[in-house]
ROFIBA-133457 format. One record per residue (C-alpha): residue number from 0; chain; x negated, y negated, z. Coordinates in steps of 0.05 Angstrom, whole numbers, plus 5000, padded with zeros to 4 digits. Each point is the difference from the previous one (the first is absolute). Layout:
zakol->NUM pafi->A X->X Y->Y Z->Z
...
# end
This chain:
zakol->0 pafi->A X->9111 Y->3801 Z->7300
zakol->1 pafi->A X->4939 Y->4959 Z->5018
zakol->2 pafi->A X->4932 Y->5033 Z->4975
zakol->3 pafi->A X->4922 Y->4968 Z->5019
zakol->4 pafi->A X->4987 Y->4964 Z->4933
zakol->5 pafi->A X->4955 Y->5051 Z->4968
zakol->6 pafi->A X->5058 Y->5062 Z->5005
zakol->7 pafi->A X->5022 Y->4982 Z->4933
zakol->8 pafi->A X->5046 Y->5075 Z->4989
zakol->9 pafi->A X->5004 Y->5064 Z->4983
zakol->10 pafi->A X->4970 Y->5045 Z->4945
zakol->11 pafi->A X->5016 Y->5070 Z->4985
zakol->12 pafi->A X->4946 Y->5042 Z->4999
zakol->13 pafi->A X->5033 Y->5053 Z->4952
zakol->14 pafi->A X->5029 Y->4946 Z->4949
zakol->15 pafi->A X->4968 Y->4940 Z->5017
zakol->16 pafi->A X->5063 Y->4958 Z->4999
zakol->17 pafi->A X->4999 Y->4932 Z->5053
zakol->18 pafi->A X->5060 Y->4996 Z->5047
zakol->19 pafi->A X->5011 Y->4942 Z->5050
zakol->20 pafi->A X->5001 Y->5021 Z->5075
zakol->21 pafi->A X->5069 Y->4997 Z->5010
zakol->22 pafi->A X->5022 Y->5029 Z->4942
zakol->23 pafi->A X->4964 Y->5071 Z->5011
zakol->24 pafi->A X->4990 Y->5026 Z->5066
zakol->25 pafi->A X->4973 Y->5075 Z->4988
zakol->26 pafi->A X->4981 Y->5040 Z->4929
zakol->27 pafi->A X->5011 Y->4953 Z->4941
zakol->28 pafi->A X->5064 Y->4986 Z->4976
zakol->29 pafi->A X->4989 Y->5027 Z->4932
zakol->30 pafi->A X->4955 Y->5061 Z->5003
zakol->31 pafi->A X->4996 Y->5022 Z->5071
zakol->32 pafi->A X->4921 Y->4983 Z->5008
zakol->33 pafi->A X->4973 Y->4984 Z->5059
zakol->34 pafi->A X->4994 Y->4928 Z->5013
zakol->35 pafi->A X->4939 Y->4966 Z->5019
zakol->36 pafi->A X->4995 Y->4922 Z->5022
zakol->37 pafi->A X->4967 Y->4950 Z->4960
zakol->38 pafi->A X->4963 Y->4936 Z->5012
zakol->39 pafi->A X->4968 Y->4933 Z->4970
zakol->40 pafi->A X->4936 Y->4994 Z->5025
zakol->41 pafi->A X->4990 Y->4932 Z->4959
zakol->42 pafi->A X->5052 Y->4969 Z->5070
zakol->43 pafi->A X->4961 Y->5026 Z->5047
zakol->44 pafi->A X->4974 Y->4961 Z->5051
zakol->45 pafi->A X->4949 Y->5040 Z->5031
zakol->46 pafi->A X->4933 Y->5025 Z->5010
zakol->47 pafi->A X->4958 Y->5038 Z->5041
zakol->48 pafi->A X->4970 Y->4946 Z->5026
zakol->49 pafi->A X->5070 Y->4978 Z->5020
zakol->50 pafi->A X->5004 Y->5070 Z->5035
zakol->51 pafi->A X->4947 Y->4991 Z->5044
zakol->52 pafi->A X->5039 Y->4948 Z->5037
zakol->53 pafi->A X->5056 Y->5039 Z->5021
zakol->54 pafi->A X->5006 Y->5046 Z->5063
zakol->55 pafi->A X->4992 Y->5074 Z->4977
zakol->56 pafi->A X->5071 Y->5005 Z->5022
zakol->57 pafi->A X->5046 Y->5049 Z->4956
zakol->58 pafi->A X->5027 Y->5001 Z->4922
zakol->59 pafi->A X->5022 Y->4940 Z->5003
zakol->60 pafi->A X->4931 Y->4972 Z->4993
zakol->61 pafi->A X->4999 Y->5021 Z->4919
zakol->62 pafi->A X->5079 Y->4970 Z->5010
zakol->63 pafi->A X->4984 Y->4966 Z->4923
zakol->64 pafi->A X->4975 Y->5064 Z->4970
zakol->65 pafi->A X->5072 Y->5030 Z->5028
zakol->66 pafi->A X->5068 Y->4989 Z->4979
zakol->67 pafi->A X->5033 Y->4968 Z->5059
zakol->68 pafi->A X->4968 Y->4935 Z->5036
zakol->69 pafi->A X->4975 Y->5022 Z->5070
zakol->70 pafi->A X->5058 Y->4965 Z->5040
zakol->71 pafi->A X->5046 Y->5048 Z->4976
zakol->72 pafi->A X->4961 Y->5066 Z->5011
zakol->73 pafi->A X->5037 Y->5063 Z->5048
zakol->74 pafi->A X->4918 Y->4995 Z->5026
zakol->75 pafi->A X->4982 Y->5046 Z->5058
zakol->76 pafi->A X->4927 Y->4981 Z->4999
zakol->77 pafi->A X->4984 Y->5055 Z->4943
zakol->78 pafi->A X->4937 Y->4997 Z->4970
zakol->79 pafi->A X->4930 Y->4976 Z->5017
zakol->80 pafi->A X->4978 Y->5064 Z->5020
zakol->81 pafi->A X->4920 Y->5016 Z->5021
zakol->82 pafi->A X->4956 Y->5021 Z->4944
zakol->83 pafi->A X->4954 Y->5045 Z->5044
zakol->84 pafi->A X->4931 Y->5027 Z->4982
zakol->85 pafi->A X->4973 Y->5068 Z->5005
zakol->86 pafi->A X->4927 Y->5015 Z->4995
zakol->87 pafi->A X->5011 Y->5075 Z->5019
zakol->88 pafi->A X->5052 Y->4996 Z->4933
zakol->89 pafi->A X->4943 Y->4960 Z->4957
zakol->90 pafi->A X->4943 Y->5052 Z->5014
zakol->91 pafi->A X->5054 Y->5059 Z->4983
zakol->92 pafi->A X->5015 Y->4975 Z->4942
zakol->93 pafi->A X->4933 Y->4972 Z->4975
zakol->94 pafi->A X->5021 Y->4923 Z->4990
zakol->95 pafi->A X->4977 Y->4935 Z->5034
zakol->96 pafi->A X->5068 Y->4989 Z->5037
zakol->97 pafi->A X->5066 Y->5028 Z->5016
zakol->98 pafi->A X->5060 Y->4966 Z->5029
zakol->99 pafi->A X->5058 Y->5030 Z->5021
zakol->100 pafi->A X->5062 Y->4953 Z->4983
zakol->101 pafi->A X->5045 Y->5021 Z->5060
zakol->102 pafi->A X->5082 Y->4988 Z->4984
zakol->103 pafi->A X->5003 Y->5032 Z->5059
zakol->104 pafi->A X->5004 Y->4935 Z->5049
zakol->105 pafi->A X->5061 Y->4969 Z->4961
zakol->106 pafi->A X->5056 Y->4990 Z->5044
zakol->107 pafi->A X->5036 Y->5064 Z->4993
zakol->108 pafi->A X->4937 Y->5042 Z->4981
zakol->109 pafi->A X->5001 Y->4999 Z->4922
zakol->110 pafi->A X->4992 Y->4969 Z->4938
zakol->111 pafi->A X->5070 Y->5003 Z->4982
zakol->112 pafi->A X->5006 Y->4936 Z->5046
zakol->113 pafi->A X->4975 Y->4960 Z->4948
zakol->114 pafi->A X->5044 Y->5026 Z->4957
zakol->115 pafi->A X->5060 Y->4997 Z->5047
zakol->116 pafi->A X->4995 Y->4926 Z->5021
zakol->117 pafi->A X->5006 Y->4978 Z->4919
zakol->118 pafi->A X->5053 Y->5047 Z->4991
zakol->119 pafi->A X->5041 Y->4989 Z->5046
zakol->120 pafi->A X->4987 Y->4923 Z->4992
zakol->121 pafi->A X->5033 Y->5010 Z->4931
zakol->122 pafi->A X->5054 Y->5041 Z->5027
zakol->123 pafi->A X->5028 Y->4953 Z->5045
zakol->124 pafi->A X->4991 Y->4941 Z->4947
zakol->125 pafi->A X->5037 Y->5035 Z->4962
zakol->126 pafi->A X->5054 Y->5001 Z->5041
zakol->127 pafi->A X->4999 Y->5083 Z->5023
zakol->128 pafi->A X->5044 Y->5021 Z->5065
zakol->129 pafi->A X->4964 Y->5068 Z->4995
zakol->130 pafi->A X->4926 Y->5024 Z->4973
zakol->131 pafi->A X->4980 Y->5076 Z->4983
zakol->132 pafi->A X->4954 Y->5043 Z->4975
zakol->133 pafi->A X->4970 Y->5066 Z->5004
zakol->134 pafi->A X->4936 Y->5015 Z->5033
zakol->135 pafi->A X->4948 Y->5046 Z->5027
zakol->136 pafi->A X->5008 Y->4970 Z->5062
zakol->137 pafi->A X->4950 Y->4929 Z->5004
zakol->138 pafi->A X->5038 Y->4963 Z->4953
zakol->139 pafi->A X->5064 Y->5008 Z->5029
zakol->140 pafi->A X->4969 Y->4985 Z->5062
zakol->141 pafi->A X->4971 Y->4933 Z->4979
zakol->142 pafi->A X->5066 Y->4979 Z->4968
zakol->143 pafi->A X->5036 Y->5015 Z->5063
zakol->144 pafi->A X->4962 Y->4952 Z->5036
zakol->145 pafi->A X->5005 Y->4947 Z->4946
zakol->146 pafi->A X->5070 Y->5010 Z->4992
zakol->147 pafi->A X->5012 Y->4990 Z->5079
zakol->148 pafi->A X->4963 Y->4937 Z->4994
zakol->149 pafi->A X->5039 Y->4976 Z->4939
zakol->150 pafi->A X->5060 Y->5018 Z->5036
zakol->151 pafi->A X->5022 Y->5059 Z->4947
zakol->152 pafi->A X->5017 Y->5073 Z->4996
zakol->153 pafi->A X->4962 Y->5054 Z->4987
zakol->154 pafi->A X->5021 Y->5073 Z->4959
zakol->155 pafi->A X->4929 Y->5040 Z->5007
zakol->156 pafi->A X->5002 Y->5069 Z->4970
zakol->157 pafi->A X->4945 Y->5041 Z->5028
zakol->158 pafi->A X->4978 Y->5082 Z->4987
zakol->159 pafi->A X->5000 Y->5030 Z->5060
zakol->160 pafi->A X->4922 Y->5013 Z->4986
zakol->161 pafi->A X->4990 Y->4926 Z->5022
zakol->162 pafi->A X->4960 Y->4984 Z->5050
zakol->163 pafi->A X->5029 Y->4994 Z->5079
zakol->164 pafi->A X->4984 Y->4928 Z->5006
zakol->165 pafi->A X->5025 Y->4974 Z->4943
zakol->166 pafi->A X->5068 Y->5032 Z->5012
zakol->167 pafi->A X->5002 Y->4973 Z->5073
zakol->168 pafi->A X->4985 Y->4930 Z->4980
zakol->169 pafi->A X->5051 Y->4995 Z->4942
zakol->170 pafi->A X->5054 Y->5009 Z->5055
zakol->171 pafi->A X->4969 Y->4958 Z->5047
zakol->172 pafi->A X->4998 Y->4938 Z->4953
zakol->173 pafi->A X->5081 Y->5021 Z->4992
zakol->174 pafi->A X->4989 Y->5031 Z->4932
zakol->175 pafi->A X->5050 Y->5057 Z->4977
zakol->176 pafi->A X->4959 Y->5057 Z->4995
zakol->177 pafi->A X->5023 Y->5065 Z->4950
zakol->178 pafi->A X->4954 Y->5054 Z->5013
zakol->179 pafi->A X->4998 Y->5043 Z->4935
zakol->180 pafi->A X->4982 Y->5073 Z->4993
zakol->181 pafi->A X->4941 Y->5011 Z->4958
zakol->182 pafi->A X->4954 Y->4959 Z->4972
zakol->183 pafi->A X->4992 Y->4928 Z->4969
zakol->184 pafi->A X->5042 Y->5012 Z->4941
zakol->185 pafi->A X->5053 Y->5024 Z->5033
zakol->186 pafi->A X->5004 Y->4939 Z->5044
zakol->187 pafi->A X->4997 Y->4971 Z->4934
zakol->188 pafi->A X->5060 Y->5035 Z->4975
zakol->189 pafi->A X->5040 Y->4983 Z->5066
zakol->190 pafi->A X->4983 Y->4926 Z->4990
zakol->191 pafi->A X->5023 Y->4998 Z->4929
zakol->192 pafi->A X->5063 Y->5030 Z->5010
zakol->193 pafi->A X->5020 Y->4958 Z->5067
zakol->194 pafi->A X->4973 Y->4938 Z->4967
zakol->195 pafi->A X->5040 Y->5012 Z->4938
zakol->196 pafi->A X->5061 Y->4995 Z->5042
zakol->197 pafi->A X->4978 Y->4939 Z->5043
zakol->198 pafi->A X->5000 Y->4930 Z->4995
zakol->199 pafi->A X->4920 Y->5008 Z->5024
zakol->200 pafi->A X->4930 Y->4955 Z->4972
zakol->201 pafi->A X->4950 Y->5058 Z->4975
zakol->202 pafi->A X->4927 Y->4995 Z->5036
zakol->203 pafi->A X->4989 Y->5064 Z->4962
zakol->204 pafi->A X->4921 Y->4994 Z->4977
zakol->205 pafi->A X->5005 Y->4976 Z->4938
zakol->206 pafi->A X->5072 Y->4973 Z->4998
zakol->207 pafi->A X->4982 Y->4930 Z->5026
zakol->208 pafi->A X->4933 Y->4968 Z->4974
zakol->209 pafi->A X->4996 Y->4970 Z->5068
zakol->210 pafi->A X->4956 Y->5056 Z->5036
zakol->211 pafi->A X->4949 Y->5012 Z->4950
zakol->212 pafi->A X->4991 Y->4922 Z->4999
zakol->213 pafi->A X->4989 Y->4988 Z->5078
zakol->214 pafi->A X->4951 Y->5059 Z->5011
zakol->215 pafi->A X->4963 Y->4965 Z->4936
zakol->216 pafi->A X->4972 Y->4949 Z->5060
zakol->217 pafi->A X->4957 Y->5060 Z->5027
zakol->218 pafi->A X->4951 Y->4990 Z->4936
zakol->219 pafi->A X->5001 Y->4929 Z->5025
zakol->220 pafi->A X->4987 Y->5013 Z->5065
zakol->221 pafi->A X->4943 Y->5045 Z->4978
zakol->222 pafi->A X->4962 Y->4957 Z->4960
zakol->223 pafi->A X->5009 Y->4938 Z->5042
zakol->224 pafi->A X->4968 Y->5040 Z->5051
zakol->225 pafi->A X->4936 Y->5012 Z->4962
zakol->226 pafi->A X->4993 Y->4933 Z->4978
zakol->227 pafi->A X->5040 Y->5005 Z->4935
zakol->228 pafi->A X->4954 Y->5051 Z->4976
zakol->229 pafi->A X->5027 Y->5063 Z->4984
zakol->230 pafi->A X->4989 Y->5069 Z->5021
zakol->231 pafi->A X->4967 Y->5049 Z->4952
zakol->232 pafi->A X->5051 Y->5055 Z->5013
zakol->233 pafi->A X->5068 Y->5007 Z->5029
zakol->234 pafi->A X->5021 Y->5061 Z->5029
zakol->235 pafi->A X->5077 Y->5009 Z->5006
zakol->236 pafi->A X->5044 Y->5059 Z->5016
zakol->237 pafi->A X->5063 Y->4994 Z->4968
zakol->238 pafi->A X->5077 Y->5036 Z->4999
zakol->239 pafi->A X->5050 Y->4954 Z->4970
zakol->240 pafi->A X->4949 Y->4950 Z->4973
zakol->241 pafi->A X->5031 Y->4943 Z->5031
zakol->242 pafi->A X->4937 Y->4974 Z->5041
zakol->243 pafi->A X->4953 Y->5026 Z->4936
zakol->244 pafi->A X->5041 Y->4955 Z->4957
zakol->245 pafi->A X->4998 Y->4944 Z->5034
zakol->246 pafi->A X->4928 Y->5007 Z->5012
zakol->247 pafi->A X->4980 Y->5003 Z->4933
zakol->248 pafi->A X->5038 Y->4936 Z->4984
zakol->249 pafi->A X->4965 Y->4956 Z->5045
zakol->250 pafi->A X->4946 Y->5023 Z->4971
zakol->251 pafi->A X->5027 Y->4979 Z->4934
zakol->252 pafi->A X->5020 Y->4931 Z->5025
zakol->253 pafi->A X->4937 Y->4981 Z->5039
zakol->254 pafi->A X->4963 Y->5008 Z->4935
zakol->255 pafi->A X->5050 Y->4960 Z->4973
zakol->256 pafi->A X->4985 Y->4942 Z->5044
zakol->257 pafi->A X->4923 Y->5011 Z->5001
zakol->258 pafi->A X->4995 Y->5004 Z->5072
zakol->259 pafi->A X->4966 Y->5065 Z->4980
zakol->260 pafi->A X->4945 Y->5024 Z->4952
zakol->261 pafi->A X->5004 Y->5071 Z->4991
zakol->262 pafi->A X->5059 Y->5046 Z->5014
zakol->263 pafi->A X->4996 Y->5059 Z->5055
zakol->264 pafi->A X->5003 Y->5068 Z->4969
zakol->265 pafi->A X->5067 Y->5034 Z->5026
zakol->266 pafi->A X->5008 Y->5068 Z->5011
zakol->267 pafi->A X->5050 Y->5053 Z->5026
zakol->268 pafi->A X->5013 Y->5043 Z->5042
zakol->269 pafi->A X->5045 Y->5057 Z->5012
zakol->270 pafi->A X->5008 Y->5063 Z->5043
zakol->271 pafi->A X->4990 Y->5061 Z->4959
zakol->272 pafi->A X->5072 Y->5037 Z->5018
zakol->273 pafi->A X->5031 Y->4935 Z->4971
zakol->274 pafi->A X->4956 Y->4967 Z->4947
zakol->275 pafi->A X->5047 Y->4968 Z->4943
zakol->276 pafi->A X->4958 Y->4943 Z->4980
zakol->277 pafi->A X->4931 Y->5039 Z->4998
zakol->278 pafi->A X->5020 Y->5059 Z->4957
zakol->279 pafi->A X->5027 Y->4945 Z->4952
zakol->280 pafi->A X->4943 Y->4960 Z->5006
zakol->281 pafi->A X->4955 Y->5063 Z->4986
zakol->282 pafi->A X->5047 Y->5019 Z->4940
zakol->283 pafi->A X->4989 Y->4925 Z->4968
zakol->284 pafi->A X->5080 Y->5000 Z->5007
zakol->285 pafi->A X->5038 Y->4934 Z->4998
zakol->286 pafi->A X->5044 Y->5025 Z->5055
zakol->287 pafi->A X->5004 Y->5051 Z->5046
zakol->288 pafi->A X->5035 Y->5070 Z->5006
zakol->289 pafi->A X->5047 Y->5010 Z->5071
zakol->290 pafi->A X->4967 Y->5054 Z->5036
zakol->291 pafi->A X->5048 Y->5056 Z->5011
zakol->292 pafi->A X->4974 Y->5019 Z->5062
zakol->293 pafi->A X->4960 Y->4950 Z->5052
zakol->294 pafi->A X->4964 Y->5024 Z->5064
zakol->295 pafi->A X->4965 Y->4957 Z->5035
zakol->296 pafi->A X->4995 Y->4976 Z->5081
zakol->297 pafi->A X->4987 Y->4926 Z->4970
zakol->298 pafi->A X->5082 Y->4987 Z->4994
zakol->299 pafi->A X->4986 Y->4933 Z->4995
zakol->300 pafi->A X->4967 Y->5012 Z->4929
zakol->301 pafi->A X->5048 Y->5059 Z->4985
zakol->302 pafi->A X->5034 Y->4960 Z->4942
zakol->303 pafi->A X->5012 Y->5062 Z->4947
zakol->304 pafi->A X->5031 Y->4951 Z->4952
zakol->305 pafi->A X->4972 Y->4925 Z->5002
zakol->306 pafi->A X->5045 Y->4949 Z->4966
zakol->307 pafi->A X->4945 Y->4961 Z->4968
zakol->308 pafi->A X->4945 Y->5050 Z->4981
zakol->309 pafi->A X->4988 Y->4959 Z->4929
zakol->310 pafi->A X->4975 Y->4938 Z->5042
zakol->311 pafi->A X->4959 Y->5044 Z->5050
zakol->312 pafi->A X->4961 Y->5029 Z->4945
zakol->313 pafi->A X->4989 Y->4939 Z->4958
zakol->314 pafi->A X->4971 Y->4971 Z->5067
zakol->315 pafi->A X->4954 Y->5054 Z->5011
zakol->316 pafi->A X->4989 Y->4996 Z->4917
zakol->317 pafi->A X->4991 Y->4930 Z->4995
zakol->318 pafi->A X->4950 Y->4997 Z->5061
zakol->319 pafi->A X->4955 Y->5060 Z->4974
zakol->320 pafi->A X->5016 Y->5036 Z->5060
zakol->321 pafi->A X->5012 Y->5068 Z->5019
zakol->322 pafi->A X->5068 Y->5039 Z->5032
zakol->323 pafi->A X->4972 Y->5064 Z->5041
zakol->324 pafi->A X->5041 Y->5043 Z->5049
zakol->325 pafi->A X->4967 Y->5032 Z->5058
zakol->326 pafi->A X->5022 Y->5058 Z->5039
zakol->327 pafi->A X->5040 Y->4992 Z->5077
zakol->328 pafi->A X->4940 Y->5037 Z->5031
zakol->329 pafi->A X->4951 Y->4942 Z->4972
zakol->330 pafi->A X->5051 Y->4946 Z->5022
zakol->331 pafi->A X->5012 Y->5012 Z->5070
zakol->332 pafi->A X->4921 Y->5014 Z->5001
zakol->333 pafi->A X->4989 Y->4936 Z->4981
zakol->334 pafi->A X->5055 Y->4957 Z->5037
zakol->335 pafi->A X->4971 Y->5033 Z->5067
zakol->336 pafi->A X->4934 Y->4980 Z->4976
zakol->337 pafi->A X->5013 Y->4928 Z->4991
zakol->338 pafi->A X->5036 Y->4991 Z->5064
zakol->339 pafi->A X->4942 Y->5037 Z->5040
zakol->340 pafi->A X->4941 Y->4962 Z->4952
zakol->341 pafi->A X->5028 Y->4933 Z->4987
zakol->342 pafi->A X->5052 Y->4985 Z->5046
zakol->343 pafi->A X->5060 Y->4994 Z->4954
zakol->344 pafi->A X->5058 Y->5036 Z->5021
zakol->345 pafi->A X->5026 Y->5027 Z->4927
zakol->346 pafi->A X->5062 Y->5042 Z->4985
zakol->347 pafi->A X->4999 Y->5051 Z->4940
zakol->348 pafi->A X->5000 Y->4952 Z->4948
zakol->349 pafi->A X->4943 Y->4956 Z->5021
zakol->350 pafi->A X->4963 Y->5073 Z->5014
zakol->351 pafi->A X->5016 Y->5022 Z->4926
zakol->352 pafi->A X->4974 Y->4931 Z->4979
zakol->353 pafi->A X->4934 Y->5024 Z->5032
zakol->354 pafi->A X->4994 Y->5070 Z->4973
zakol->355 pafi->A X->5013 Y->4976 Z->4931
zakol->356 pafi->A X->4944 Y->4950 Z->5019
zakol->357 pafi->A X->4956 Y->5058 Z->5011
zakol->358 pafi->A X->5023 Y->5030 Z->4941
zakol->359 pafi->A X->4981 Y->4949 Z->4954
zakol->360 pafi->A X->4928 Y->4983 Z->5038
zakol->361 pafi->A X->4992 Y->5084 Z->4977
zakol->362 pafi->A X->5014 Y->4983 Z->4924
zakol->363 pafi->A X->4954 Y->4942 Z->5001
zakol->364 pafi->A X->5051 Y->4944 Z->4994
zakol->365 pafi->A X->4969 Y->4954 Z->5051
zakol->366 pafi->A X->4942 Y->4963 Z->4992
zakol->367 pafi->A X->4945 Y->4999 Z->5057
zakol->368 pafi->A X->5002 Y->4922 Z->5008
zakol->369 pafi->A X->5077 Y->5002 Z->4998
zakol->370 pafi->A X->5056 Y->4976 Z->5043
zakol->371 pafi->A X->5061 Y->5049 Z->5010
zakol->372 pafi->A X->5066 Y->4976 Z->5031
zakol->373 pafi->A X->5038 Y->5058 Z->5028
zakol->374 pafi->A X->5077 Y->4979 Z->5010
zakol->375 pafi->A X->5035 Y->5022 Z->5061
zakol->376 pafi->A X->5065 Y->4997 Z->4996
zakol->377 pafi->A X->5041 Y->5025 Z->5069
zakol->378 pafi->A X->4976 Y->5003 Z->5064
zakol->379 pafi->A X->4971 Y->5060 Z->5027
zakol->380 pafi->A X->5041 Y->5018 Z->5050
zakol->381 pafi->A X->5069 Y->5003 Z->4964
zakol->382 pafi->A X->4965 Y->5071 Z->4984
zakol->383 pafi->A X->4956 Y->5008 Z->5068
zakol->384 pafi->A X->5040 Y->5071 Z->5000
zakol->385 pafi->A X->4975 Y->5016 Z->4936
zakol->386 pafi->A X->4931 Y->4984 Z->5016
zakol->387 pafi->A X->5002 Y->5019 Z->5071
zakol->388 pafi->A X->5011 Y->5068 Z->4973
zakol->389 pafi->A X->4946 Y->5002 Z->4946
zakol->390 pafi->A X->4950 Y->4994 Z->5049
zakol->391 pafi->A X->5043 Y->5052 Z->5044
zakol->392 pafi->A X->4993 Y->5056 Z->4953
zakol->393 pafi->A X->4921 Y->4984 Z->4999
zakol->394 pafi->A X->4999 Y->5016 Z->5076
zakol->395 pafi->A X->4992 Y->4928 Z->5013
# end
């Protein structure tokens, strides 16, 4: 399989043992870890400088920080999404500047895009008929629209919970929909048990090292975009870590490089009725405990059982950050707030990411001459309904 020249494997993140690229697809071979891509920097030719020359065109600018050469991308034009500021947000939260990283305008609305178009890249490479996964509804999505590019088939397994659009669009890319009583995990459940049966390549978060790797390029992105000089703080609402992950190691690999200084604090955040990685994070607990029970309107971030909780908290760990849930009421509050102060239309998630923003400015986190990045990660108005009705049931 052809790689850039830097993608030099895999590593297992439980084990540590190396695999080549075609000899592990998913979890490691031996122990079941989850996989994560590895490079040599010491072949790499390129620089910021080098950067500055291209066209602010899509992933496959950072193509040599990725595993496959940009030629060969399932590309969409994911990616390269605005970094917008908002003063209203800087004075609220009593730091110089806030910018509002805004997923949102990616081709089908998300993050998982990024994801999707590596994934799914490695899918058909490796010679699938069929991709599948399980999903709150945006990655399944996202794949769906990859896959009809890469000219594959799609088995989504969605709770009925997920969001309207989402559903819609899985069909309309062609993907076979399930629709699954209940919540995540028992979409989860469905998926394991069909998949067990079928001759079908897992996008399941965590199965492939592919999706955690491509949304890696939004810590790119956000540090080209300032320069190469990190932001102070990251704010980040996270469900099954996927996006978190992969944020945290760009992080790791711009340092690496030394096209940054100093590291961004990362921090997450969770809705209170479903809070896995906070109350383990609060606890000083290596991993987290399933909640039993989750409630929360934020189904995108309704992940009672993340796969990779032990990498999500040794991010937040290993930045000095902070995990802090907020409650719906202050979400919705705030989403509505940043559409009607700054312009950004954000879903749930991005308005969690700005309550937990406030939250931390309360306990003193940020500094006053500080610069916040608050991640977006859907577009608003795959939830308009939800919002639309918050401001309803305020007689607005």
């Amino acid at each position: 399989m052809e790689t850039t020249a830097a993608c030099s494997g895999l590593r297992c993140t439980d084990c540590g043992a190396t695999h080549e690229l075609d000899a592990a697809t998913h979890r490691c071979p031996g122990c079941g870890g989850v996989l994560e891509l590895t490079y040599d920097y010491s072949v790499l030719d390129l620089d910021p400088v080098g950067l500055r020359a291209r066209p602010f065109d899509g992933l496959g600018r950072y193509a040599e920080l990725l595993p496959f050469p940009r030629e060969t991308l399932v590309t969409i034009g994911e990616g390269t999404t605005p970094l917008v500021g908002a003063s209203d947000w800087a004075e609220r939260l009593g730091v110089e500047r806030v910018l509002l990283k805004d997923e949102g305008a990616n081709p089908t609305g998300s993050i998982a895009d990024r994801g999707a178009t590596l994934a799914v890249t490695a899918a058909k490479r490796h010679g699938a008929a069929t991709v599948a996964l399980p999903s709150t509804g945006n990655a399944a999505q996202a794949v769906s629209a990859y896959a009809a590019r890469a000219g594959l088939d799609v088995e989504a397994f969605v709770p009925s919970r997920a969001i309207f659009d989402a559903k819609a669009m899985i069909n309309v890319h062609g993907g076979e929909m399930s629709v699954v009583g209940g919540r995540l995990a028992d979409a989860i459940d469905a998926f394991e048990e069909a998949v067990a049966d079928e001759q079908w390549y897992s996008l399941a978060a965590f199965e492939t090292p592919y999706r955690q790797d491509g949304v890696k390029t939004i810590g790119y992105e956000i540090a080209e975009q300032l320069d190469w000089r990190a932001p102070d703080h990251v704010v980040y609402p996270t469900g099954n870590g996927v996006g978190f992950v992969g944020l945290a190691r760009a992080v790791r690999e711009l340092r690496e490089l030394g096209w940054i200084d100093t590291a961004p604090t990362i921090h997450a955040v969770q809705p209170e009725g479903c809070a896995p990685i906070v109350e383990a994070f609060e606890d000083g607990h290596a991993k987290h405990e399933p909640v039993e029970y989750p409630d929360t309107i934020c189904g995108g971030l309704e992940v009672a059982d993340p796969p990779a909780s032990r990498l999500m908290l040794d991010a937040v760990r290993e930045s000095d950050g902070s995990a802090v849930a907020t409650p719906d009421a202050a979400i919705l509050e705030a989403a509505a707030d940043v559409a009607q102060s700054a312009g950004v239309e954000v879903g749930t998630a991005g308005g969690a990411a700005a309550s937990g923003a406030l939250e931390l400015a309360e306990r003193g986190v940020f500094g006053d001459s500080e610069t916040v990045v608050i991640v977006n990660p859907a577009a608003g108005n795959k939830e308009s309904d939800v919002l639309r009705s918050h401001l309803m049931s305020k007689g607005m």
